[in-house]
C-alpha positions as a Markdown table, in Angstrom:
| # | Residue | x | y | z |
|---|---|---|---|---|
| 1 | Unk | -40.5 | -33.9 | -59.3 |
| 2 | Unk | -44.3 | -35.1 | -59.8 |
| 3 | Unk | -44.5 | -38.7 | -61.6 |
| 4 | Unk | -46.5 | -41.9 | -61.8 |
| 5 | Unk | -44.8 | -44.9 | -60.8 |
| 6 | Unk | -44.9 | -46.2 | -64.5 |
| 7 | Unk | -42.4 | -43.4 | -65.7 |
| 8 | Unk | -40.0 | -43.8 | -62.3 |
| 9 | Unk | -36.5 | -45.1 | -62.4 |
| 10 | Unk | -35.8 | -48.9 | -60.2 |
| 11 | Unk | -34.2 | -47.5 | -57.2 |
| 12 | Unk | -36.4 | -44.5 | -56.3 |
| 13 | Unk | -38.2 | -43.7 | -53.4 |
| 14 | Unk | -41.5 | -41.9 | -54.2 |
| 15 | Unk | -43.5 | -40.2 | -51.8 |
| 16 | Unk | -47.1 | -40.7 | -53.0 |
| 17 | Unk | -49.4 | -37.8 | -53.6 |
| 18 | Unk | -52.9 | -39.2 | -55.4 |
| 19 | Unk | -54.3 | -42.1 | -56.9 |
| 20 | Unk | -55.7 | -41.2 | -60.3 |
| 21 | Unk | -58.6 | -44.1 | -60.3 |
| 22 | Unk | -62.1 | -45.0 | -59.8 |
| 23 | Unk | -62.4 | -45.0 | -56.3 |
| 24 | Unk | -62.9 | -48.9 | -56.2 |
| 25 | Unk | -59.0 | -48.9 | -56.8 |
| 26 | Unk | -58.2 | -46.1 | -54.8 |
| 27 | Unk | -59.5 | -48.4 | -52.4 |
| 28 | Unk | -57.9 | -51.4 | -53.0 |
| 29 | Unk | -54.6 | -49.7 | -53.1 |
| 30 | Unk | -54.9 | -48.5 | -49.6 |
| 31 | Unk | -56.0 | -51.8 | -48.7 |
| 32 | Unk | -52.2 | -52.9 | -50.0 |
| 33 | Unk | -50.7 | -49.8 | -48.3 |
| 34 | Unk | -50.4 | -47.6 | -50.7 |
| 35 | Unk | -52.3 | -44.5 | -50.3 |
| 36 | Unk | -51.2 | -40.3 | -50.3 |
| 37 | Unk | -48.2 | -39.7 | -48.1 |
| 38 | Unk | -46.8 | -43.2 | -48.1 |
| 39 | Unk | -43.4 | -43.7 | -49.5 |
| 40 | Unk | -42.6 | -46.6 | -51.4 |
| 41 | Unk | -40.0 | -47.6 | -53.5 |
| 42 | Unk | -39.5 | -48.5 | -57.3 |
| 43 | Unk | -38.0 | -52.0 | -57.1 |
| 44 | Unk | -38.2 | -53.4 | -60.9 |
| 45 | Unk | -39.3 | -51.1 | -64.0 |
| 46 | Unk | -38.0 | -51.6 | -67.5 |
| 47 | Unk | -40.4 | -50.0 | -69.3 |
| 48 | Unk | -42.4 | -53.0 | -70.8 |
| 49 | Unk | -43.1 | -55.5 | -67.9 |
| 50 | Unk | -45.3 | -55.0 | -64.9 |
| 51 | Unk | -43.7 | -51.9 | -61.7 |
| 52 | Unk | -42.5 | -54.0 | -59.1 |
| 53 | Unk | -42.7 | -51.5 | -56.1 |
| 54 | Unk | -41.5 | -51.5 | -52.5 |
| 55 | Unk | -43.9 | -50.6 | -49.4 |
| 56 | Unk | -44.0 | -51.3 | -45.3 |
| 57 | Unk | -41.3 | -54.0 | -46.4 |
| 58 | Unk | -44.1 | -56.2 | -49.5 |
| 59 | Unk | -42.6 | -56.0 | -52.7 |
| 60 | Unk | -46.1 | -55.4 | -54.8 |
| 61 | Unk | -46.1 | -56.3 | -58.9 |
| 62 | Unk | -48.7 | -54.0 | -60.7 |
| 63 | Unk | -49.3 | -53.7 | -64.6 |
| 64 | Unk | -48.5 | -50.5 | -65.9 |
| 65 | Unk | -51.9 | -48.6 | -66.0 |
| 66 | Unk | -52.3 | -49.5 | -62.2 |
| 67 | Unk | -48.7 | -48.1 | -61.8 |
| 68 | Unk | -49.6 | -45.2 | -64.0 |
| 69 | Unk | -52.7 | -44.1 | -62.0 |
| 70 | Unk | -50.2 | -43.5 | -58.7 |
| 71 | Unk | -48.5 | -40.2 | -58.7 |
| 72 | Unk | -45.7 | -39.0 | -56.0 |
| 73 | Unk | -42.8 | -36.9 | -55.8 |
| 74 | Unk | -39.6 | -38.9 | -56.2 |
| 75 | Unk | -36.4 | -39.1 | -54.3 |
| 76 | Unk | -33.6 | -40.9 | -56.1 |
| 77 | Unk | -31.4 | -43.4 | -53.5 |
| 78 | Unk | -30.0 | -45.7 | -56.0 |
């Protein structure tokens, strides 16, 4: 199933798929890893704080229009 990070369950692993951004985020989110094809994982995500995420081993904190502007297909594992 298609989703951005914001609206992902902690424990998931998410295969990314596009960044939905100006490109000067697009770009600094590569620059952190996190591009298309790249799994990461949803670490921390109540619904109100910032999407802690999970990727090459660097836990990453966004706020949530950042997290809602990366879109992947999840996995659950938790």
């Amino acid at each position: 199933m298609f989703a951005s990070i914001d609206r992902t369950k902690e424990g998931t692993r998410v295969r990314v798929s596009r960044i939905e951004s100006a490109a000067p985020l697009a770009r600094r989110l590569a620059d952190l890893g996190i591009s298309p094809s790249e799994d990461v994982t949803v670490v921390k995500n109540d619904g109100v704080n910032p999407v802690v995420i999970s990727v090459r081993g660097t836990c990453i904190a966004f706020g949530r229009s950042i997290a809602s502007s990366i879109v992947g297909e999840s996995e659950e594992i938790a």
